[in-house]
C-alpha positions in Angstrom: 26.3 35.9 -2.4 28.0 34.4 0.9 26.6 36.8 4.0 29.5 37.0 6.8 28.3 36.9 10.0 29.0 39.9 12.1 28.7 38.6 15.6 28.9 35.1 17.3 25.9 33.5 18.6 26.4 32.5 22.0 25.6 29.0 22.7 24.1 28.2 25.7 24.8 24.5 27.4 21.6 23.1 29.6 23.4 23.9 32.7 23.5 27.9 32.1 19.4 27.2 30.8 19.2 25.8 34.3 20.8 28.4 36.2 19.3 31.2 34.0 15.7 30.3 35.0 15.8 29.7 38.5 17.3 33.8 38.4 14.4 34.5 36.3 11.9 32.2 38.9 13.1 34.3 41.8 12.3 37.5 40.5 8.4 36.9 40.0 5.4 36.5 42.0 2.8 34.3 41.8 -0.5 35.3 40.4 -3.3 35.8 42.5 -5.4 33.0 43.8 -2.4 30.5 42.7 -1.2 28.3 45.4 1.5 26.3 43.1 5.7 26.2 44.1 7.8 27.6 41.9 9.3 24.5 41.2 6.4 22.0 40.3 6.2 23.9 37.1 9.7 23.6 35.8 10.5 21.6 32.7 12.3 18.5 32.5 14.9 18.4 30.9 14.5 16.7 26.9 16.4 13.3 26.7 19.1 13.3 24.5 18.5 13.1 21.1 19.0 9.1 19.5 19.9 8.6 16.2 17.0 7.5 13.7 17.8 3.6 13.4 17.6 3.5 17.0 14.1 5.5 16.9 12.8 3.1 14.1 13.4 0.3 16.3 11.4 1.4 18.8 8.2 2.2 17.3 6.4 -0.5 17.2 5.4 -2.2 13.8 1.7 -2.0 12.5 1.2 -5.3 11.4 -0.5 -5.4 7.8 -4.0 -6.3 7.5 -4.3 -8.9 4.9 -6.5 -8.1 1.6 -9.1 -10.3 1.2 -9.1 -12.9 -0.9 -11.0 -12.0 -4.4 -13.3 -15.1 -6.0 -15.1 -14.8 -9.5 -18.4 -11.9 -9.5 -16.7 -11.1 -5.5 -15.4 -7.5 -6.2 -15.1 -6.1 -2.9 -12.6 -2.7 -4.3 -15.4 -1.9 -6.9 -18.5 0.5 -6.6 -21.9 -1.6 -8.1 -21.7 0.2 -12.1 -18.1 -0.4 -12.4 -18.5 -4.0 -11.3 -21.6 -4.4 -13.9 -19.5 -3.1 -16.3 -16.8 -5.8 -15.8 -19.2 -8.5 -15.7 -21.0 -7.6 -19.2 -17.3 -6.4 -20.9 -18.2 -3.0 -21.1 -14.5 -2.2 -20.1 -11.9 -1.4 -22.5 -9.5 -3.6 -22.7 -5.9 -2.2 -22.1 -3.7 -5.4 -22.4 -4.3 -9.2 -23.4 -2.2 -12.3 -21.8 -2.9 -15.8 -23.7 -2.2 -18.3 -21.6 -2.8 -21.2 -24.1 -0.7 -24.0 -24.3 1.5 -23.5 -21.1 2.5 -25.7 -18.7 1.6 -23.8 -15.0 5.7 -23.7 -14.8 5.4 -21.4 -17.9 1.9 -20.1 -17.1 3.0 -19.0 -13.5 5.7 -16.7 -14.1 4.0 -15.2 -17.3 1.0 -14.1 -15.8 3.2 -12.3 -12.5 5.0 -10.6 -15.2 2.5 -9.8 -17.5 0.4 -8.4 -13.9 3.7 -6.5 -12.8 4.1 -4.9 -16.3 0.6 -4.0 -16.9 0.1 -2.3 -13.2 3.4 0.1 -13.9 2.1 0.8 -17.1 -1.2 2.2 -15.9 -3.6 -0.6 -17.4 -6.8 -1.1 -15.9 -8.5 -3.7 -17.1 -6.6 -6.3 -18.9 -7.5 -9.8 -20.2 -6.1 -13.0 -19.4 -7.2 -16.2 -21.7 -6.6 -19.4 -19.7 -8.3 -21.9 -21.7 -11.7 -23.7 -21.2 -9.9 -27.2 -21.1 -13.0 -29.2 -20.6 -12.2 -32.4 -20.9 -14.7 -35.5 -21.9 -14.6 -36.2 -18.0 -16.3 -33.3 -17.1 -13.2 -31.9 -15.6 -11.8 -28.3 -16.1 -8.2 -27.3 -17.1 -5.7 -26.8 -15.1 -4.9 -23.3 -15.8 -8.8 -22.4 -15.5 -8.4 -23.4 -12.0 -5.0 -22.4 -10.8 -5.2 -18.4 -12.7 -7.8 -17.7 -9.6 -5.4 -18.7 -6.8 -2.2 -17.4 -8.8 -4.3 -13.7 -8.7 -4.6 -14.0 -4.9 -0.8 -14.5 -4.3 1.4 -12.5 -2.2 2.7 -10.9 -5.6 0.0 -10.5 -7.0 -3.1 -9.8 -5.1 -2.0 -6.2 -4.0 -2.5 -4.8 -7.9 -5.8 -6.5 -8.3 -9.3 -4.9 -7.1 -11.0 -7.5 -8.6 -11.5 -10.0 -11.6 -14.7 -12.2 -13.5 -15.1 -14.1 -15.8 -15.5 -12.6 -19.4 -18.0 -12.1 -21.4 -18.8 -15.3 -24.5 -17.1 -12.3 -26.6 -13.9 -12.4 -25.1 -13.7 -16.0 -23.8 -16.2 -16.7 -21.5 -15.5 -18.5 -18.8 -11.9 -19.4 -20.6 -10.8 -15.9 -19.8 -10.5 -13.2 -17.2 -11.3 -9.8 -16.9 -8.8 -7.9 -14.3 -9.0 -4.8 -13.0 -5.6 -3.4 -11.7 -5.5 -0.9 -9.2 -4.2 2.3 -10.1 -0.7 3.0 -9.5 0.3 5.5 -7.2 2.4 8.3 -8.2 5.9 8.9 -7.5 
């Protein structure tokens, strides 16, 4: 149902505002006791309105506070039980990545993806297998060492509350537990 409109509004420019309150200013007394002019309580005018990209440009930016960086058993986004439950592996597992037998070109890209995918899917705690790779040296693998710095990435780090090593059940210290954070809704 369209309504019709049965008078005109009349618009009023900020000149005929002006005019229209200094009639209205000269027609009333001050209260008593109250030594202020008429005219020291009169409203600027508002500037004009700007468009919204110029506004957005002139706030100034809040610059991000980096997350800190997460290291094995260092779960800084996790109360004390839900951190002792990580530790021992008394955390479902939601999703597994096996990293074995990658080279860190292929191991790289995998584990953002498998990260990304897990996080919009809603998983929690997920599993990544890098390998033990001890070697007769003494020496770790190279996936085992480079997993940890690839979960503190620019790409990464802001799914991640925290990670640990797994429990001998699930890998030990050849594997991760992560826990993603949850996913805001959209």
């Amino acid at each position: 149902m369209i309504k019709k409109r049965t008078r005109k509004q009349k618009v009023e420019t900020p000149a005929e505002d002006a005019a229209l309150w200094t009639a209205v200013k000269k027609t009333v007394d001050p209260l008593p006791g109250r030594d202020v002019l008429p005219g020291e309580m009169d409203v600027q005018p508002l500037p004009p309105k700007r468009s919204l990209v110029r506004r957005r440009e002139t706030v100034p930016m809040i610059p991000k506070i980096p997350l800190p960086e997460l290291s094995h058993g260092d779960q800084p986004g996790l109360d004390k039980s839900t951190a002792k439950r990580l530790r021992r592996g008394k955390v479902k597992i939601t999703a597994r990545l096996d990293l074995h037998g990658m080279t860190q070109n292929e191991a790289r890209p995998a584990l953002a993806d498998f990260i990304d995918r897990a996080w919009y899917a809603g998983k929690r705690e997920v599993l990544v297998i890098t390998g033990k790779g001890t070697r007769g040296d003494g020496s770790v693998g190279v996936l085992r060492q480079a997993v940890p710095r690839w979960l503190n990435d620019g790409e990464n780090r802001p799914r991640i509350t925290a990670f640990t090593h797994a429990s001998a059940k699930d890998g030990g210290e050849g594997a991760l537990y992560i826990r993603l954070k949850k996913r805001p809704i959209t």
